[in-house]
mmCIF file as Biopython writes it, N, C-alpha, C and O atoms, coordinates in Angstrom:
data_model
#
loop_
_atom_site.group_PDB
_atom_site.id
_atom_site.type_symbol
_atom_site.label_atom_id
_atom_site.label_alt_id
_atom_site.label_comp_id
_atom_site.label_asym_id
_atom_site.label_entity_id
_atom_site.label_seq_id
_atom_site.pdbx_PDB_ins_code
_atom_site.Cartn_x
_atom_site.Cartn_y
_atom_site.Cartn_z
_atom_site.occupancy
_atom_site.B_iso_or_equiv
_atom_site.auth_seq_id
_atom_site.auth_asym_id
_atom_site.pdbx_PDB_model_num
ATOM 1   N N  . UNK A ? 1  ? -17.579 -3.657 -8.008  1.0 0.0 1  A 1 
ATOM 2   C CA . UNK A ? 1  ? -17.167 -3.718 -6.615  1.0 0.0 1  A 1 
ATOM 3   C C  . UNK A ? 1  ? -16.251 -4.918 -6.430  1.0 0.0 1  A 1 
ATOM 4   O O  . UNK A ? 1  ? -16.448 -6.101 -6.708  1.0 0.0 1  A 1 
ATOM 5   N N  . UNK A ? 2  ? -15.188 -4.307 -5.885  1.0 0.0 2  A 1 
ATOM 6   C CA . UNK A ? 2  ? -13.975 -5.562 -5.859  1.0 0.0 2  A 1 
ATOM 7   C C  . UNK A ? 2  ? -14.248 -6.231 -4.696  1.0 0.0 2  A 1 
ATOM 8   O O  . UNK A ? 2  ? -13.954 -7.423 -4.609  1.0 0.0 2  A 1 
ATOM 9   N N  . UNK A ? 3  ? -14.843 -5.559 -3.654  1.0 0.0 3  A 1 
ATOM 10  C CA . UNK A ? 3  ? -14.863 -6.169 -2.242  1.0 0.0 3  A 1 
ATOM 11  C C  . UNK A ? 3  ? -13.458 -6.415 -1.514  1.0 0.0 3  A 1 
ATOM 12  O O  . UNK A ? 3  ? -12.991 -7.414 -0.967  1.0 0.0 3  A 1 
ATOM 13  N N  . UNK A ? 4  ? -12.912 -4.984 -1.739  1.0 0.0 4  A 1 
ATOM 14  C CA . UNK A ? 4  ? -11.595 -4.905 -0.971  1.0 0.0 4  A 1 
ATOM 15  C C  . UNK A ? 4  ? -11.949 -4.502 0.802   1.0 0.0 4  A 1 
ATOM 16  O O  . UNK A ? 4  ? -11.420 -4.907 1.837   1.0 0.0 4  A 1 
ATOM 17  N N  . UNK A ? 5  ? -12.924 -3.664 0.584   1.0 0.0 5  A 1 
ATOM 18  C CA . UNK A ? 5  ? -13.481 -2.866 1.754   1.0 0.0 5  A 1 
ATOM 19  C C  . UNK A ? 5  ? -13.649 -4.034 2.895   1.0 0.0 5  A 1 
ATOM 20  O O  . UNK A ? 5  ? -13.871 -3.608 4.029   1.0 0.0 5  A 1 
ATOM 21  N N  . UNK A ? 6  ? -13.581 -5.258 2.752   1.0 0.0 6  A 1 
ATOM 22  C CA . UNK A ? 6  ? -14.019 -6.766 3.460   1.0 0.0 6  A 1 
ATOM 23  C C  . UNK A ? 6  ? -12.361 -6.841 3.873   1.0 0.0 6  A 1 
ATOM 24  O O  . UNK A ? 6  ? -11.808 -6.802 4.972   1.0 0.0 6  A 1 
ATOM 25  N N  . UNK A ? 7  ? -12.076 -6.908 3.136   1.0 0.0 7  A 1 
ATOM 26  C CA . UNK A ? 7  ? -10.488 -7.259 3.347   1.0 0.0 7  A 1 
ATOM 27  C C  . UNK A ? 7  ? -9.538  -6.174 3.642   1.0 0.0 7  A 1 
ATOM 28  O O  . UNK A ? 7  ? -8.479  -6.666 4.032   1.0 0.0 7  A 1 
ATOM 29  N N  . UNK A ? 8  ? -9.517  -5.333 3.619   1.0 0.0 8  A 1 
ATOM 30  C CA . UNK A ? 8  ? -8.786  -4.143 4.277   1.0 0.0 8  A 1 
ATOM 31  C C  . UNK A ? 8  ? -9.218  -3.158 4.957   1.0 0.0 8  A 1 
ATOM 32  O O  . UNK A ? 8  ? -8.819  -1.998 4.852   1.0 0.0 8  A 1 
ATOM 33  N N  . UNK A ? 9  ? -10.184 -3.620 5.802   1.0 0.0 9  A 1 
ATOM 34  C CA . UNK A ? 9  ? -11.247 -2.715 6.329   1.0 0.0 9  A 1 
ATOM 35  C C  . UNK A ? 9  ? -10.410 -1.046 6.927   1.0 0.0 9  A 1 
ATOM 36  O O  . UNK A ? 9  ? -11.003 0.033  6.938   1.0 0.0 9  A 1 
ATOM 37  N N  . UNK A ? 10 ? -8.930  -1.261 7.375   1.0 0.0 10 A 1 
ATOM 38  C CA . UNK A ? 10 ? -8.310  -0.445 7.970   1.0 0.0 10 A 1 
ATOM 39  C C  . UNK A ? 10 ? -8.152  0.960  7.274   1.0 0.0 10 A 1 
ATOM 40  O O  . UNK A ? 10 ? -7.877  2.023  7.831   1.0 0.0 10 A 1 
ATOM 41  N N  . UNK A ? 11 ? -8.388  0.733  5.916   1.0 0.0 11 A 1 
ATOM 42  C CA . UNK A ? 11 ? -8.181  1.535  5.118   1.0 0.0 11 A 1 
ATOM 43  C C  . UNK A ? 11 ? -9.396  2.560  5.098   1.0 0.0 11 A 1 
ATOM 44  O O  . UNK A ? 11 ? -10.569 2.304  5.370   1.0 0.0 11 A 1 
ATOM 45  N N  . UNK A ? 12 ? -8.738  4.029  4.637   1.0 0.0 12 A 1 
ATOM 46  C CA . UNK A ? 12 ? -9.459  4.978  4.689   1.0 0.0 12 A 1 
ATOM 47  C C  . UNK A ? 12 ? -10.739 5.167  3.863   1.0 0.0 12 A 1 
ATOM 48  O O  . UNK A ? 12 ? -10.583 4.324  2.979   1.0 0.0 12 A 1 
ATOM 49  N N  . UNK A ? 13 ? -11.589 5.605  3.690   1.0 0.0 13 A 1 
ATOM 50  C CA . UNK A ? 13 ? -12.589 5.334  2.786   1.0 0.0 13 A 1 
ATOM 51  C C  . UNK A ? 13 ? -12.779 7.131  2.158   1.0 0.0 13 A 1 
ATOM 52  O O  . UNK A ? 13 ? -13.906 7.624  2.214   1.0 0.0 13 A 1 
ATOM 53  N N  . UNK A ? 14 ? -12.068 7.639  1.817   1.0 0.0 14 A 1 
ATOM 54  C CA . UNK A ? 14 ? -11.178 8.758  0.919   1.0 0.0 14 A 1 
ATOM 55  C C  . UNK A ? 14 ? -11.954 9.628  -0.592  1.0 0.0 14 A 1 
ATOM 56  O O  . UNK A ? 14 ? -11.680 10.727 -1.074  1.0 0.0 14 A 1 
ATOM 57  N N  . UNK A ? 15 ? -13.024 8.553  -1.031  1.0 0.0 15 A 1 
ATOM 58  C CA . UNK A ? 15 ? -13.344 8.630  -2.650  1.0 0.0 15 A 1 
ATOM 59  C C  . UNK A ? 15 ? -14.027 10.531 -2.522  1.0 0.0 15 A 1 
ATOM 60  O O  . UNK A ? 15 ? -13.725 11.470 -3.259  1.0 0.0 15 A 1 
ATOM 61  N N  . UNK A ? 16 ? -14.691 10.529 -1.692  1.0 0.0 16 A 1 
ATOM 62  C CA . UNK A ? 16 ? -15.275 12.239 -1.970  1.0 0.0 16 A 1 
ATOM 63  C C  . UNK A ? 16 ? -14.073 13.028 -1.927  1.0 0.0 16 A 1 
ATOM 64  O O  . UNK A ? 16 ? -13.830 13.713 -2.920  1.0 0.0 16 A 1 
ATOM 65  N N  . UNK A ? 17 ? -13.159 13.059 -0.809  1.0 0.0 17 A 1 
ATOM 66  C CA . UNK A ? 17 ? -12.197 13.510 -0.361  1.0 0.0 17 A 1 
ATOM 67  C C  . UNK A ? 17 ? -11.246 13.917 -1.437  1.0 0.0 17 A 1 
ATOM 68  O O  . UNK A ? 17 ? -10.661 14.989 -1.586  1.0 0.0 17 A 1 
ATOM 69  N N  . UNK A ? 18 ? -11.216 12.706 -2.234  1.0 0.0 18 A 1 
ATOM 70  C CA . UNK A ? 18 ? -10.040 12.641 -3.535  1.0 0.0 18 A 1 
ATOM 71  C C  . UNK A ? 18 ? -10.669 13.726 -4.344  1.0 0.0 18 A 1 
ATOM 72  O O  . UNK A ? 18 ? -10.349 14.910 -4.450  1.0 0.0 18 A 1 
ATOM 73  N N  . UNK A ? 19 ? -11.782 12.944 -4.969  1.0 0.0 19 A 1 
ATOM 74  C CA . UNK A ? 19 ? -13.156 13.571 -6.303  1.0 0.0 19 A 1 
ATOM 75  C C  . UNK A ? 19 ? -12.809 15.500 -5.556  1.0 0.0 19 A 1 
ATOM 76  O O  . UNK A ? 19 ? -12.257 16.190 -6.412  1.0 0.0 19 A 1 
ATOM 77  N N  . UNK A ? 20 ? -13.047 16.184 -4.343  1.0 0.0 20 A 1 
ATOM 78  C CA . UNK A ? 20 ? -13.180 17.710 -4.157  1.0 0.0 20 A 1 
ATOM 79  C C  . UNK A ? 20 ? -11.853 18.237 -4.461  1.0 0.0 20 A 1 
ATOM 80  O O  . UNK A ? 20 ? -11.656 19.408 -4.785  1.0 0.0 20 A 1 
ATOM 81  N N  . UNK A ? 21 ? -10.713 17.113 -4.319  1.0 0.0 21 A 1 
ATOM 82  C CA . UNK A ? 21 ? -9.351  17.718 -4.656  1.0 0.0 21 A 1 
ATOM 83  C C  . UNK A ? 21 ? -9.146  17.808 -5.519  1.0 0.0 21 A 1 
ATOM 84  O O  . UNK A ? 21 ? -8.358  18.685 -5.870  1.0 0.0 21 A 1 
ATOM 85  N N  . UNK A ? 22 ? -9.660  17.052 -6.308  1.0 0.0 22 A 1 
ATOM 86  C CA . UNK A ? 22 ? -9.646  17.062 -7.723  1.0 0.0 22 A 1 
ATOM 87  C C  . UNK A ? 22 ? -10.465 18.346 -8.465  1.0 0.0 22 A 1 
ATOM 88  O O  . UNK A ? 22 ? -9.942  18.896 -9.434  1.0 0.0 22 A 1 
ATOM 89  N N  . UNK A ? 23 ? -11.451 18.679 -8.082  1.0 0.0 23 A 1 
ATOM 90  C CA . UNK A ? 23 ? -12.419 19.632 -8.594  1.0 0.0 23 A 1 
ATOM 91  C C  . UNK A ? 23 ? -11.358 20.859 -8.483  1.0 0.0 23 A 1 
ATOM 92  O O  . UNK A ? 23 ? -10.834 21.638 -9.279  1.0 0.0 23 A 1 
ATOM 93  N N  . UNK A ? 24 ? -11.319 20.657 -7.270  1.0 0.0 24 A 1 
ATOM 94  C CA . UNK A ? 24 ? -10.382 22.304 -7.295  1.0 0.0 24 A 1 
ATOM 95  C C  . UNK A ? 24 ? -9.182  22.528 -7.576  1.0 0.0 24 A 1 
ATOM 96  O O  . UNK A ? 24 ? -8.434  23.173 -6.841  1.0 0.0 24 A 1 
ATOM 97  N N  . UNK A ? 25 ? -8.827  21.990 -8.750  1.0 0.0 25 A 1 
ATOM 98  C CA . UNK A ? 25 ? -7.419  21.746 -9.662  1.0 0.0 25 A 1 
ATOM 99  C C  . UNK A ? 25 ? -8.250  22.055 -11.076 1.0 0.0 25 A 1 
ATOM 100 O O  . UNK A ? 25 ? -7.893  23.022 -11.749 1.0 0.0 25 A 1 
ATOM 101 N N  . UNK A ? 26 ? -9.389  21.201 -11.529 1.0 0.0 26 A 1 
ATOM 102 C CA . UNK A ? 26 ? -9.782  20.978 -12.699 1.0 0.0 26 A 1 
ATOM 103 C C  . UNK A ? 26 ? -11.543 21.283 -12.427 1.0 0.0 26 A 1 
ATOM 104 O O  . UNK A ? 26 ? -12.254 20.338 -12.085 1.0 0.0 26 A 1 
ATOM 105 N N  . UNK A ? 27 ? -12.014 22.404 -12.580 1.0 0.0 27 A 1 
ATOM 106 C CA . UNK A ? 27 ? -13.625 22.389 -12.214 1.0 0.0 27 A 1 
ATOM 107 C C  . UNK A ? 27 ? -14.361 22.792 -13.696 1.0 0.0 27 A 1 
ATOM 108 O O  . UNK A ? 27 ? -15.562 23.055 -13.753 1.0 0.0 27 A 1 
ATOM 109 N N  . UNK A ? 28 ? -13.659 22.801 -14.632 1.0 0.0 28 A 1 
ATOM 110 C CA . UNK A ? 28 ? -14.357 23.000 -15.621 1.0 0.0 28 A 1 
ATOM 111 C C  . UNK A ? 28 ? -15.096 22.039 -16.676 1.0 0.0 28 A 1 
ATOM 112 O O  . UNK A ? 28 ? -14.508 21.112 -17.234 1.0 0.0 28 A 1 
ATOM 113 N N  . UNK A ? 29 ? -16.604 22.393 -16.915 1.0 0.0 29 A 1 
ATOM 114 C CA . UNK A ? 29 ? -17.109 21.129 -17.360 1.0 0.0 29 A 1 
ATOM 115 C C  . UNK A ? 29 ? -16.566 20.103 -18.358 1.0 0.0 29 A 1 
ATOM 116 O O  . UNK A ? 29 ? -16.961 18.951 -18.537 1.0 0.0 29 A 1 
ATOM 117 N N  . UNK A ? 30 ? -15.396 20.886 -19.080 1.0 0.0 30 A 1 
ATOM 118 C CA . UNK A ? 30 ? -14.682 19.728 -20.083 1.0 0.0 30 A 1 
ATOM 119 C C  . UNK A ? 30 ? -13.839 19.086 -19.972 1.0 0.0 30 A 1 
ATOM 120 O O  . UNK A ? 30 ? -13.201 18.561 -20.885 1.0 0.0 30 A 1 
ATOM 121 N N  . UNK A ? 31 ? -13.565 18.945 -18.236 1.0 0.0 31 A 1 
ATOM 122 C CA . UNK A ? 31 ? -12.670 17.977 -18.026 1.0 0.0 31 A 1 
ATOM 123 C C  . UNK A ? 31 ? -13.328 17.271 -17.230 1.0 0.0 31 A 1 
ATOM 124 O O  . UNK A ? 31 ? -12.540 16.892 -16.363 1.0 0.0 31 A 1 
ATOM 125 N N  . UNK A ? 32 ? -14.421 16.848 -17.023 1.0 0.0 32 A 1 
ATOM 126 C CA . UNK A ? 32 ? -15.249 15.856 -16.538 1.0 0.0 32 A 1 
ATOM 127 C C  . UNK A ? 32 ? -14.647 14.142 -16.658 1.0 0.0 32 A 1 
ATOM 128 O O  . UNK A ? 32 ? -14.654 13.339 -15.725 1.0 0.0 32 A 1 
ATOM 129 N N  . UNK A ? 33 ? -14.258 13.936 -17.752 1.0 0.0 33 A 1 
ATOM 130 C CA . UNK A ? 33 ? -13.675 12.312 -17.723 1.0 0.0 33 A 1 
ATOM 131 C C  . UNK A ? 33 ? -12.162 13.104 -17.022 1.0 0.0 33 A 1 
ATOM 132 O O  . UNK A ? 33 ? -12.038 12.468 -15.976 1.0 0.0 33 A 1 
ATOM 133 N N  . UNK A ? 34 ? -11.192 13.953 -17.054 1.0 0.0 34 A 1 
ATOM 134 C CA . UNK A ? 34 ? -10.162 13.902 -16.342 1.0 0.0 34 A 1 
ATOM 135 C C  . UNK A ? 34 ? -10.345 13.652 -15.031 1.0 0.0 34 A 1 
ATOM 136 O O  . UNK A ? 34 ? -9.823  12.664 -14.514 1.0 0.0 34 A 1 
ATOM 137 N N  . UNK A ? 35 ? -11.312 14.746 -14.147 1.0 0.0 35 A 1 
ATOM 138 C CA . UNK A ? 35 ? -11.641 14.369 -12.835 1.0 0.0 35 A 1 
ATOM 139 C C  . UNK A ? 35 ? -11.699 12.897 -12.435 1.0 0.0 35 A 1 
ATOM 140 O O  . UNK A ? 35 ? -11.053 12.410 -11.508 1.0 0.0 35 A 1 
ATOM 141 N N  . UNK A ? 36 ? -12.651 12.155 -13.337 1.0 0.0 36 A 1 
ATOM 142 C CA . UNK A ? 36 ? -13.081 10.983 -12.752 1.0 0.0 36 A 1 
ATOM 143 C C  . UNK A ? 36 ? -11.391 10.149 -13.253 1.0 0.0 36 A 1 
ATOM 144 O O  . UNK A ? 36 ? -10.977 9.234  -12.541 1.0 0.0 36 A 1 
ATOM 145 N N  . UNK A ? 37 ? -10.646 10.560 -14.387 1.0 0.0 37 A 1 
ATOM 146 C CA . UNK A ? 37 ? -9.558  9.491  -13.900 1.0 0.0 37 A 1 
ATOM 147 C C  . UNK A ? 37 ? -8.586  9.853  -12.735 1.0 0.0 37 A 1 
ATOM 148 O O  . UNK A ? 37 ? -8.069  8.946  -12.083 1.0 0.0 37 A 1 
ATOM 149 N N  . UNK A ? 38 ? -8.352  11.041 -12.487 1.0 0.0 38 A 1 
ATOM 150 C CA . UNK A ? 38 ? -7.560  11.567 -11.458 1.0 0.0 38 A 1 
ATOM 151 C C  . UNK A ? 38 ? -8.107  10.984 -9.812  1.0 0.0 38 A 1 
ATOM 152 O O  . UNK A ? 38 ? -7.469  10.730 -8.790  1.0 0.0 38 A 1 
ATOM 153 N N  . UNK A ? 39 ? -9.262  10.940 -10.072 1.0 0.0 39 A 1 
ATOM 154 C CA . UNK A ? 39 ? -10.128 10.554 -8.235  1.0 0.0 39 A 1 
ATOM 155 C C  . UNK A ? 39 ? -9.895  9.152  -8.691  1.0 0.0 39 A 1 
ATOM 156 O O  . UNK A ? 39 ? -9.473  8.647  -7.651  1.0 0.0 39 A 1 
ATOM 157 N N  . UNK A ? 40 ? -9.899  8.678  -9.138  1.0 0.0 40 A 1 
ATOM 158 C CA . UNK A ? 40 ? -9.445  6.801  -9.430  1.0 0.0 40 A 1 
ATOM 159 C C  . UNK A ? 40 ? -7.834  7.011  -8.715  1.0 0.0 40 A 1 
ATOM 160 O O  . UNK A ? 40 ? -7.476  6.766  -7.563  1.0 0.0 40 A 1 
ATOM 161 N N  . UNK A ? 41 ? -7.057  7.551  -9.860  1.0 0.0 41 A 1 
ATOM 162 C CA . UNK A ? 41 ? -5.846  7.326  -9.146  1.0 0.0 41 A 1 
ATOM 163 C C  . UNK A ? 41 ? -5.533  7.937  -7.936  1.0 0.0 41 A 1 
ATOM 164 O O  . UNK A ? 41 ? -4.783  7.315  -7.183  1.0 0.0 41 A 1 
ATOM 165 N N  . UNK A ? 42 ? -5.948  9.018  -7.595  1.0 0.0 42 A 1 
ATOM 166 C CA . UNK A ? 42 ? -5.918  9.844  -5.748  1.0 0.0 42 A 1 
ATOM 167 C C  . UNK A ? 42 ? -6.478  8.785  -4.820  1.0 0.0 42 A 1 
ATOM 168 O O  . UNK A ? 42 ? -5.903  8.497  -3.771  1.0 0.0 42 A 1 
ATOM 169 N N  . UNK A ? 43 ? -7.760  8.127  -5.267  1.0 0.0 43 A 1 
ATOM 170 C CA . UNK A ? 43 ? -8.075  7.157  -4.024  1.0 0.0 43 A 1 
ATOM 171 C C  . UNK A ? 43 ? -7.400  5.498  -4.218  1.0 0.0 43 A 1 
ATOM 172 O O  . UNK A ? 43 ? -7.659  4.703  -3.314  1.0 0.0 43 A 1 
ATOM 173 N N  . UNK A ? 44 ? -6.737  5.126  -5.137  1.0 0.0 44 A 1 
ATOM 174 C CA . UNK A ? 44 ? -5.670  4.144  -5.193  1.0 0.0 44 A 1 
ATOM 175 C C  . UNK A ? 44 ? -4.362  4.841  -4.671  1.0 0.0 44 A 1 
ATOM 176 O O  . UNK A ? 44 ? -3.583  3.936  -4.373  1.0 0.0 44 A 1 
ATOM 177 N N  . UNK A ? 45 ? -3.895  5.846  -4.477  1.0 0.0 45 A 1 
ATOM 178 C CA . UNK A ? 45 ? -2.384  6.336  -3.737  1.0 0.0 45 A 1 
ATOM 179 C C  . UNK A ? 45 ? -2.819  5.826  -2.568  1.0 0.0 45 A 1 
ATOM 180 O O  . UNK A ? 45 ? -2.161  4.952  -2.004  1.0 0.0 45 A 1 
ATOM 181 N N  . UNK A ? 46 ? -4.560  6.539  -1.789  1.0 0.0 46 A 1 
ATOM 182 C CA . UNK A ? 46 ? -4.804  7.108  -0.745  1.0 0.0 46 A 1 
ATOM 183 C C  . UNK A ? 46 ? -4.721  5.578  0.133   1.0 0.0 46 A 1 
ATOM 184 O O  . UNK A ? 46 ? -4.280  5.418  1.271   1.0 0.0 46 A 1 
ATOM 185 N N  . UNK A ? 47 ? -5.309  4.508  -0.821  1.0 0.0 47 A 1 
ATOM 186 C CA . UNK A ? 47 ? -5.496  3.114  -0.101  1.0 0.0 47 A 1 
ATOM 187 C C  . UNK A ? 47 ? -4.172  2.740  0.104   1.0 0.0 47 A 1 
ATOM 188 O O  . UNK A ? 47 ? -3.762  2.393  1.212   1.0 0.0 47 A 1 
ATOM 189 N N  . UNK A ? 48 ? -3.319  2.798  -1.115  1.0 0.0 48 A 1 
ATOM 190 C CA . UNK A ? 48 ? -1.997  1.753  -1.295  1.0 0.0 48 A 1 
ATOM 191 C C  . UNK A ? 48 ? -1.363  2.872  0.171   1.0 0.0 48 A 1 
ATOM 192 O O  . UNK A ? 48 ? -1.250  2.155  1.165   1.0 0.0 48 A 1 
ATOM 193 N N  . UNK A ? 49 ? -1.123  3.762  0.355   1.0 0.0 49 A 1 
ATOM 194 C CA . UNK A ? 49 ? -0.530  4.491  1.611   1.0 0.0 49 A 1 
ATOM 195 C C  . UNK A ? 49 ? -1.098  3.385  2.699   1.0 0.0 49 A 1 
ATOM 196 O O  . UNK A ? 49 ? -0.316  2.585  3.213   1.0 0.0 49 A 1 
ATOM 197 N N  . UNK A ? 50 ? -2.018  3.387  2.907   1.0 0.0 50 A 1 
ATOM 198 C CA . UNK A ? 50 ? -2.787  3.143  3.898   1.0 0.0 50 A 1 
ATOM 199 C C  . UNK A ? 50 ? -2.731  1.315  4.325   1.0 0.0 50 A 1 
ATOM 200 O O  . UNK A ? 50 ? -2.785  0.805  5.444   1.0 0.0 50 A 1 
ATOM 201 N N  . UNK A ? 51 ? -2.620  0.717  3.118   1.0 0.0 51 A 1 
ATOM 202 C CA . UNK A ? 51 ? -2.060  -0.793 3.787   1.0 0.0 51 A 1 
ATOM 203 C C  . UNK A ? 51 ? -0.525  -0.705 3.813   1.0 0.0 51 A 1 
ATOM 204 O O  . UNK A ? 51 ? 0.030   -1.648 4.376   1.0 0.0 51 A 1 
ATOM 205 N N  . UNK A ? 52 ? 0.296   0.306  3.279   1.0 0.0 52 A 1 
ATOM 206 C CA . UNK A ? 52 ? 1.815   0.299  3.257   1.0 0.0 52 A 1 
ATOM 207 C C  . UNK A ? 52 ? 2.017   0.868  5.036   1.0 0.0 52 A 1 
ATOM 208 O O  . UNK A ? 52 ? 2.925   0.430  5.743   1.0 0.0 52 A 1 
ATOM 209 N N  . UNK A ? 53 ? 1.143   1.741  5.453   1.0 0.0 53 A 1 
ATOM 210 C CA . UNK A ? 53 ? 1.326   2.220  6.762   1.0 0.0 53 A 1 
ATOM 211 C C  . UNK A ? 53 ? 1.042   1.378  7.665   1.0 0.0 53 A 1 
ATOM 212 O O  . UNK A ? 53 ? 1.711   1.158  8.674   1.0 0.0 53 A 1 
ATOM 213 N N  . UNK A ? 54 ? -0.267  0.709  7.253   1.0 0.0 54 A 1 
ATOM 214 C CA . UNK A ? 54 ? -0.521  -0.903 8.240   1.0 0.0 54 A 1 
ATOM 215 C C  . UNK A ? 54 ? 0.573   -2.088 8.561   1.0 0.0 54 A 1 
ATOM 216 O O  . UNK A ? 54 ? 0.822   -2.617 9.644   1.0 0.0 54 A 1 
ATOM 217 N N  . UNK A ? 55 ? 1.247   -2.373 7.035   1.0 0.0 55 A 1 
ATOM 218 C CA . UNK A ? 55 ? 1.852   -3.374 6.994   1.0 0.0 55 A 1 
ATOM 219 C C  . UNK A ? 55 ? 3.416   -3.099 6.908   1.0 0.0 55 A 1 
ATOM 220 O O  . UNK A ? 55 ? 4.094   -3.996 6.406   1.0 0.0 55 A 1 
ATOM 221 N N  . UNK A ? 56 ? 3.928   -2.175 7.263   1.0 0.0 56 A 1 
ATOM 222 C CA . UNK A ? 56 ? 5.001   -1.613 6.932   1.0 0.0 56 A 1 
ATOM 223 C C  . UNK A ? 56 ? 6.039   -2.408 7.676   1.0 0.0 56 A 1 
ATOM 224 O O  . UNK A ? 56 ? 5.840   -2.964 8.756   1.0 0.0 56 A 1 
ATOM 225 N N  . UNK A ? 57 ? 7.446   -2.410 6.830   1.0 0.0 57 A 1 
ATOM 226 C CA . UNK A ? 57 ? 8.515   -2.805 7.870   1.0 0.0 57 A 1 
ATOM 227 C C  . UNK A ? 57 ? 9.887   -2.019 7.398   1.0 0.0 57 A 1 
ATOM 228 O O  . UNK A ? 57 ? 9.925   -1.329 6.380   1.0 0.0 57 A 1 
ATOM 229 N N  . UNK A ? 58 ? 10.892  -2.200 8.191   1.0 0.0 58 A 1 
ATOM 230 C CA . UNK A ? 58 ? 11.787  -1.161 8.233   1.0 0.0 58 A 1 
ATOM 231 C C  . UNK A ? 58 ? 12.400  -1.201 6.684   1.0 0.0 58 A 1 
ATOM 232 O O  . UNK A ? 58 ? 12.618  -0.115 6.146   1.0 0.0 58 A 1 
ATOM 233 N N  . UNK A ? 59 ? 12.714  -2.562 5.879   1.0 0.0 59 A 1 
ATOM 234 C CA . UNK A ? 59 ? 13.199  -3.297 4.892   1.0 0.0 59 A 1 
ATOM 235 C C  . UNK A ? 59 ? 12.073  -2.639 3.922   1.0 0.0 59 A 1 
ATOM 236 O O  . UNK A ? 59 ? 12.419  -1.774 3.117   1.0 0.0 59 A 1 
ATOM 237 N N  . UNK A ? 60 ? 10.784  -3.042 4.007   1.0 0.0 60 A 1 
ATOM 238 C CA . UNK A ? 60 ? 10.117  -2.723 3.019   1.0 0.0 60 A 1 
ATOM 239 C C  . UNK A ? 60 ? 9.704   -1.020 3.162   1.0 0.0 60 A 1 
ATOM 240 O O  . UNK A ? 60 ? 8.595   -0.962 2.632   1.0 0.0 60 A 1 
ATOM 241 N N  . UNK A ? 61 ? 9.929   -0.181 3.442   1.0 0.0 61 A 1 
ATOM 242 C CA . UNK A ? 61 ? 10.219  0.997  3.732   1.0 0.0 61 A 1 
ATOM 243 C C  . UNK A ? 61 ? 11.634  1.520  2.853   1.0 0.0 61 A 1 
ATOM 244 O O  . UNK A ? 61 ? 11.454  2.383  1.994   1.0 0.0 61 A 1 
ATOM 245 N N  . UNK A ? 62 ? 13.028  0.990  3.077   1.0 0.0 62 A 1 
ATOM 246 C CA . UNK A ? 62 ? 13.844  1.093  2.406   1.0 0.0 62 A 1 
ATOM 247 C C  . UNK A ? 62 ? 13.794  0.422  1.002   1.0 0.0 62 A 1 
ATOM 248 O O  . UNK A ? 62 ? 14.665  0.801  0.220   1.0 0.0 62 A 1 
ATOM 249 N N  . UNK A ? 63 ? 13.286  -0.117 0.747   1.0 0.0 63 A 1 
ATOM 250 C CA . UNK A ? 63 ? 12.864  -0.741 -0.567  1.0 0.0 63 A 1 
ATOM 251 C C  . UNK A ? 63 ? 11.916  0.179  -1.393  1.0 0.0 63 A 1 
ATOM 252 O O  . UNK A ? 63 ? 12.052  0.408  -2.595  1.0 0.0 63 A 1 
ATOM 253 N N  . UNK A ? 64 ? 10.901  0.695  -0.559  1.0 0.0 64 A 1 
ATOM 254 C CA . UNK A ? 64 ? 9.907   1.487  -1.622  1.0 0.0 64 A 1 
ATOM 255 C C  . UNK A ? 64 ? 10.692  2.954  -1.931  1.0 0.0 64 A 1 
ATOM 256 O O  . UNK A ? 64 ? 10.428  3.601  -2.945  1.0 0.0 64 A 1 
ATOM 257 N N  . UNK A ? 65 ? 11.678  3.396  -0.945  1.0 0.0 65 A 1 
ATOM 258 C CA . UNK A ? 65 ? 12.903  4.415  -1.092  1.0 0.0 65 A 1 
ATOM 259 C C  . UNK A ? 65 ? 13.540  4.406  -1.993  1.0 0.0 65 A 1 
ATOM 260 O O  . UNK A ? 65 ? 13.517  5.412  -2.702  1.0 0.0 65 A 1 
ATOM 261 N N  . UNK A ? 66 ? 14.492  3.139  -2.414  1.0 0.0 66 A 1 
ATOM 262 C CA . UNK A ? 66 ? 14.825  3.090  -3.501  1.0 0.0 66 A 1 
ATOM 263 C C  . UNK A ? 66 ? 14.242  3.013  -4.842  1.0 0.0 66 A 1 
ATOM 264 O O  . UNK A ? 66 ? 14.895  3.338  -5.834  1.0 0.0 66 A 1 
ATOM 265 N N  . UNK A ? 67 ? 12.712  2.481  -4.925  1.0 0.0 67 A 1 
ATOM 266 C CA . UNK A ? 67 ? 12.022  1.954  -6.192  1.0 0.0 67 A 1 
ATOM 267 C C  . UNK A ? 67 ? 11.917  3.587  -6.334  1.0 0.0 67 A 1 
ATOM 268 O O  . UNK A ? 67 ? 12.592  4.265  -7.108  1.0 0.0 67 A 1 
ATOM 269 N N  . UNK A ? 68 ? 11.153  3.960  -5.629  1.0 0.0 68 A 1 
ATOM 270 C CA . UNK A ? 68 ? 10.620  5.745  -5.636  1.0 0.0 68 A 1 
ATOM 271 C C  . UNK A ? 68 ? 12.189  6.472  -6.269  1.0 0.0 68 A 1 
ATOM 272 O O  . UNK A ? 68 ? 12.014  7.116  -7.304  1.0 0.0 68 A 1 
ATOM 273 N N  . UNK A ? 69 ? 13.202  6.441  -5.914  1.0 0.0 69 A 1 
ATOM 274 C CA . UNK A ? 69 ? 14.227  7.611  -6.808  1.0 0.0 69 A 1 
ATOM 275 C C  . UNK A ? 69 ? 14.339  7.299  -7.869  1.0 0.0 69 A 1 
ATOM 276 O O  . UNK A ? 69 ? 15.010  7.978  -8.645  1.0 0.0 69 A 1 
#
C-alpha cells in the first residue's frame, strides 16, 4: 500500500471496475497472471486520467498531445 488514496483522494477508486473489463477480454483460466497485469495497468491509466483531469492546464494538455502522437 503506497498510500496514494491519502493524497489524491479525488481520484476514482476503479480496481473491480478495471479487473471485470479485463475478464471479459481474457476469462480463461490460463491467463490468470495476464488479467492481474492488465487490471494493474487499467487502474494506473484510470488514476493518471483522473489527477491529469484535476490538475489540468491548457499547456499541459497540449503537451500530453504532442508526447501521445
Amino acid at each position: 500500500d503506497l498510500g496514494l488514496g491519502d493524497d489524491i483522494s479525488f481520484a476514482r477508486d476503479r480496481l473491480v471496475e478495471s479487473y471485470f473489463m479485463v475478464v471479459g477480454k481474457m476469462h480463461e483460466p490460463q491467463f490468470s497472471q495476464y488479467r492481474m497485469q492488465l487490471t494493474r495497468v487499467s487502474y494506473l491509466m484510470a488514476t493518471v486520467e483522473d489527477i491529469f483531469g484535476e490538475h489540468q492546464s491548457v499547456e499541459d494538455s497540449n503537451a500530453l498531445c504532442k508526447l501521445l502522437r
